[in-house]
Backbone bond lengths (Angstrom), bond angles and torsions (degrees), N, CA, C in turn:
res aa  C-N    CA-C-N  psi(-1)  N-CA   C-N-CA  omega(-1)  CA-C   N-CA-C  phi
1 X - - - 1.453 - - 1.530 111.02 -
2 X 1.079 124.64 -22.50 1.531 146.96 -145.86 1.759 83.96 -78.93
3 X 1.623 104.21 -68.20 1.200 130.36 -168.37 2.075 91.71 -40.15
4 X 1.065 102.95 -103.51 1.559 122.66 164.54 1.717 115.15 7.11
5 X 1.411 108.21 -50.35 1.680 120.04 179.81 1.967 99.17 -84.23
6 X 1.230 111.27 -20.93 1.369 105.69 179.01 1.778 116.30 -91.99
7 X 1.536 102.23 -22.85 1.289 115.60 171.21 1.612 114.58 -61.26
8 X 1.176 94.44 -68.28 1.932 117.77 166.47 1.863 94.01 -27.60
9 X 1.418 101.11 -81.18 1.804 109.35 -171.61 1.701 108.55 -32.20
10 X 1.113 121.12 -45.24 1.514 135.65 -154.19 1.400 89.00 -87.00
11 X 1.579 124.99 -75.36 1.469 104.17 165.83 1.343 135.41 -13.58
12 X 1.591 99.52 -76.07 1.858 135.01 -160.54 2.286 82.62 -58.39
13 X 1.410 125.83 -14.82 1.863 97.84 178.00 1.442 72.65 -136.09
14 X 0.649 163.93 49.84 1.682 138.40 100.87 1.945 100.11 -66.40
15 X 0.862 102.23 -56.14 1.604 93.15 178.69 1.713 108.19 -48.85
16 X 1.597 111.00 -59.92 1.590 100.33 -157.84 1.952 92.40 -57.84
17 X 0.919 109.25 1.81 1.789 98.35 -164.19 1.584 91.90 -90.09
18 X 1.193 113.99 -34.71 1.630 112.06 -174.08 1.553 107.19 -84.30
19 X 1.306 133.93 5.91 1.351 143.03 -164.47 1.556 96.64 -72.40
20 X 1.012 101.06 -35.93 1.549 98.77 -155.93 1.649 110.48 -111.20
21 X 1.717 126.14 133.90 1.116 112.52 -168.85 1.625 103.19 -82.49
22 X 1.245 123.74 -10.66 1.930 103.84 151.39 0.632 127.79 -77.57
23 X 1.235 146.41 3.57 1.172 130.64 -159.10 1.941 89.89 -125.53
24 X 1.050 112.55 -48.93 1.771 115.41 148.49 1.591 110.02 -25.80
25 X 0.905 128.25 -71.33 1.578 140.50 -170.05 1.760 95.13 -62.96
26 X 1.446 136.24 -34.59 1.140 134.27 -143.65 1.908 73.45 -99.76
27 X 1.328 121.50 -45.49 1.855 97.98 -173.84 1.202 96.89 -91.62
28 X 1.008 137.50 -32.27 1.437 112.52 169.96 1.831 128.82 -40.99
29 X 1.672 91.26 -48.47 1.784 102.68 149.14 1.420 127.04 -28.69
30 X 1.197 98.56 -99.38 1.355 111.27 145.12 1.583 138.73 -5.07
31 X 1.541 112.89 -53.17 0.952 122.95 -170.65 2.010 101.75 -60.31
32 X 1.553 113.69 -47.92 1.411 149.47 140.61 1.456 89.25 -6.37
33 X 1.067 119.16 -108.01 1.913 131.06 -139.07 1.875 82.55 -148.97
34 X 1.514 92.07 174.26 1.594 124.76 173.82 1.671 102.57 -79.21
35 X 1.130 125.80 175.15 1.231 108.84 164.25 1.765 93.15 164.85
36 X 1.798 84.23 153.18 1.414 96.09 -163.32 1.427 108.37 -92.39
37 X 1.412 117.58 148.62 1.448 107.44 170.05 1.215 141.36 -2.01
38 X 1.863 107.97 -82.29 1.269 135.50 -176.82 1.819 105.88 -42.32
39 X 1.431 115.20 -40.58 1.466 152.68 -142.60 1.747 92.87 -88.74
40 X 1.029 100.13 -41.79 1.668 106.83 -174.93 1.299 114.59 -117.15
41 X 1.412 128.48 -4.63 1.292 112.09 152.55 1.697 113.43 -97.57
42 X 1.414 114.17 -0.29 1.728 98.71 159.64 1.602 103.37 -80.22
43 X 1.311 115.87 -38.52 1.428 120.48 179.32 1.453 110.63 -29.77
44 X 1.457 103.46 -64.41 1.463 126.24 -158.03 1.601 101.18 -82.02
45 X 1.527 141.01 -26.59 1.029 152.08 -162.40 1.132 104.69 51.04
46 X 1.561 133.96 66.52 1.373 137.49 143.36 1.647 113.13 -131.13
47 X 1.178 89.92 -167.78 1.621 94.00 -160.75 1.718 105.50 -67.04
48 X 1.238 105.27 -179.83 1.684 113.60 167.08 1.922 103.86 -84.89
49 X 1.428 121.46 -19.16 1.335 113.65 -154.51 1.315 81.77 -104.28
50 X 1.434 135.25 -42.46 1.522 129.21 179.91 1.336 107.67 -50.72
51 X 1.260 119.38 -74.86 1.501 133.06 175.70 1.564 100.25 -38.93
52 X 0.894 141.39 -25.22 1.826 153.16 -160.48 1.742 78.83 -81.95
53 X 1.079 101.46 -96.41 1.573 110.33 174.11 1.735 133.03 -15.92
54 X 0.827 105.15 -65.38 1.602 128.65 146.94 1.384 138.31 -16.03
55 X 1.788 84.68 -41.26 1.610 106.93 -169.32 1.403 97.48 -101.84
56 X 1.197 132.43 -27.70 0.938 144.86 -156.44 1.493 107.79 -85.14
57 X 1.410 96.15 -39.63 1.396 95.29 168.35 1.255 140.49 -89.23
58 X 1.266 110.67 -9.62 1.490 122.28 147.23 1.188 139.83 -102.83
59 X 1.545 99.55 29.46 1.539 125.88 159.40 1.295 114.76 -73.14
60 X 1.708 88.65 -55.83 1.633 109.26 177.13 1.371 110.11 -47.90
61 X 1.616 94.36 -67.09 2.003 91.72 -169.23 1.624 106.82 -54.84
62 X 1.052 124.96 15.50 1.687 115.83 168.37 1.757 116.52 67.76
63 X 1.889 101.81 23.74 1.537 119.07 -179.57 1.266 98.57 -85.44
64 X 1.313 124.34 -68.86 1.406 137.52 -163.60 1.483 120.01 -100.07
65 X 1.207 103.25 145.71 2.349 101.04 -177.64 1.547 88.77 -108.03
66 X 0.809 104.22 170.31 1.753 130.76 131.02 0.952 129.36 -88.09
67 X 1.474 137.50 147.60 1.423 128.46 173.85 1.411 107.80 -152.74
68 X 1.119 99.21 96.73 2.035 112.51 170.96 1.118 121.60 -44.31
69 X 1.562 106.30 130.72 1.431 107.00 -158.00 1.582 90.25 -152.46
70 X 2.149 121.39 77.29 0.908 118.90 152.02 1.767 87.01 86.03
71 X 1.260 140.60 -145.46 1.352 152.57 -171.32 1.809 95.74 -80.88
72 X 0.979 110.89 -32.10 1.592 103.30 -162.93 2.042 107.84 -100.18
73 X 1.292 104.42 154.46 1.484 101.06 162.80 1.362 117.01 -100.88
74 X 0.839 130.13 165.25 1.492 138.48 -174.28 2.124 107.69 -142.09
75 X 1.501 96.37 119.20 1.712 101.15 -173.08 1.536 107.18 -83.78
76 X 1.145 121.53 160.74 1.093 138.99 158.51 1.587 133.52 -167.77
77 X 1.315 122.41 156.63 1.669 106.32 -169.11 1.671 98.57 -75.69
78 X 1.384 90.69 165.07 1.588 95.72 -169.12 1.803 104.65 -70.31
79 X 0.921 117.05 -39.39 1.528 120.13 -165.44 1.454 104.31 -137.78
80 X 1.514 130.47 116.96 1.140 149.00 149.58 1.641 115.01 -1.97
81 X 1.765 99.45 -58.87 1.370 95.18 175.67 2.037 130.19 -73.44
82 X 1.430 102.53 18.78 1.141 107.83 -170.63 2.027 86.96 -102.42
83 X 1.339 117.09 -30.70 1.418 98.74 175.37 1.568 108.26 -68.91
84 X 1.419 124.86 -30.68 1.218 108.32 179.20 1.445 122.55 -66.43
85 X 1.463 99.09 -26.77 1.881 112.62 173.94 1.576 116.33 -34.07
86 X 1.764 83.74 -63.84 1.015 107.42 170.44 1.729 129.14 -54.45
87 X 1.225 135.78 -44.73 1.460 141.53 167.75 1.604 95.72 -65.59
88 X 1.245 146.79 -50.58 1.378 133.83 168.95 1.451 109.12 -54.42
89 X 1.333 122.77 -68.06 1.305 98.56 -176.88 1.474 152.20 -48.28
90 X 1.586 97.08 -21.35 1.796 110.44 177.20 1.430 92.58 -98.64
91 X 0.906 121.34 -18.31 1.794 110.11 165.61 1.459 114.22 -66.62
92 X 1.286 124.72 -58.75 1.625 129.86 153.84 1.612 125.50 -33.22
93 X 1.494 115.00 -40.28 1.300 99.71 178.05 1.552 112.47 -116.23
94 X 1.729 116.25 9.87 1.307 110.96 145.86 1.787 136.48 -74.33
95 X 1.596 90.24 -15.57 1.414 116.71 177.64 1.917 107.03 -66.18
96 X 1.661 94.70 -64.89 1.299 108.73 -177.77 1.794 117.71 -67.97
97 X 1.381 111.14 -32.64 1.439 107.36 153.07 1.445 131.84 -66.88
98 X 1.418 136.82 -8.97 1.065 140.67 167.30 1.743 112.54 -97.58
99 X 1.133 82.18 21.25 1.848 82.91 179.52 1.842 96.27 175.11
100 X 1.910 86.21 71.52 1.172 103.58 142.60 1.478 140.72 -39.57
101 X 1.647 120.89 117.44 1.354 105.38 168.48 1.631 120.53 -107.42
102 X 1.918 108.09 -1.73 1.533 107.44 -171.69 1.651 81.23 -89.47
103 X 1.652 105.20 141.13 1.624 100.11 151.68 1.149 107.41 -85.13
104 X 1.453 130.14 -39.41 1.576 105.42 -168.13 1.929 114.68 -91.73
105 X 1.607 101.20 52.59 1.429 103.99 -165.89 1.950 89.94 -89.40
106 X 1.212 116.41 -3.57 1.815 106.74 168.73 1.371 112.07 -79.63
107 X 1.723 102.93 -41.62 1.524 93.51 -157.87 1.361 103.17 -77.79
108 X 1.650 120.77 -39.11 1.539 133.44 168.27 1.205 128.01 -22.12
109 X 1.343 95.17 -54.41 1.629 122.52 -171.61 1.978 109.79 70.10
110 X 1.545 103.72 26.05 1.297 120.40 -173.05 1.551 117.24 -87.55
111 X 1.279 112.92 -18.41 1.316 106.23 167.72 1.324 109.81 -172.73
């Protein structure tokens, strides 16, 4: 059962990490190269304190590290296989979005 409640957890913040379309754009970044703050919020064209935020929260969910580098930090996803997660997953739901099976997924607004 142990297993199962830790599966759920690992899901339940990979999701809250994809909740948000910055923070989407920030591993997709990421997914790319390492990169420092300053570096990815001109990238991204938002602030340093948004992106501050951002990072922070997918520090937490156990997506993204830090890694000290002298005065500066430098981001990156925690594990390699989370960029591939990532390239499978928008491959999966560009697949399944181009070949709708709800018809009433307009009026719904369900998928």
């Amino acid at each position: 059962m142990l297993s199962i409640a830790s599966d759920i957890d690992a899901l339940a913040r990979f999701g809250r990490a994809l909740a948000d379309p910055i923070r989407c754009r920030i591993l997709l970044a990421l997914r790319e190269a390492p990169a420092h703050p300053a570096d990815l919020a001109e990238e991204l064209d938002i602030s340093r304190t948004r992106l501050s935020n951002h990072l922070a929260c997918l520090r937490d969910c156990g997506i993204v590290v830090a890694v000290p580098e002298g005065r500066r930090v430098r981001y990156e996803l925690a594990d390699a296989r989370l960029g591939h997660a990532l390239d499978d997953l928008r491959g999966a739901v560009l697949a399944v979005e181009a070949d709708r099976t709800c018809p009433d997924a307009d009026e719904k607004g369900c998928c």
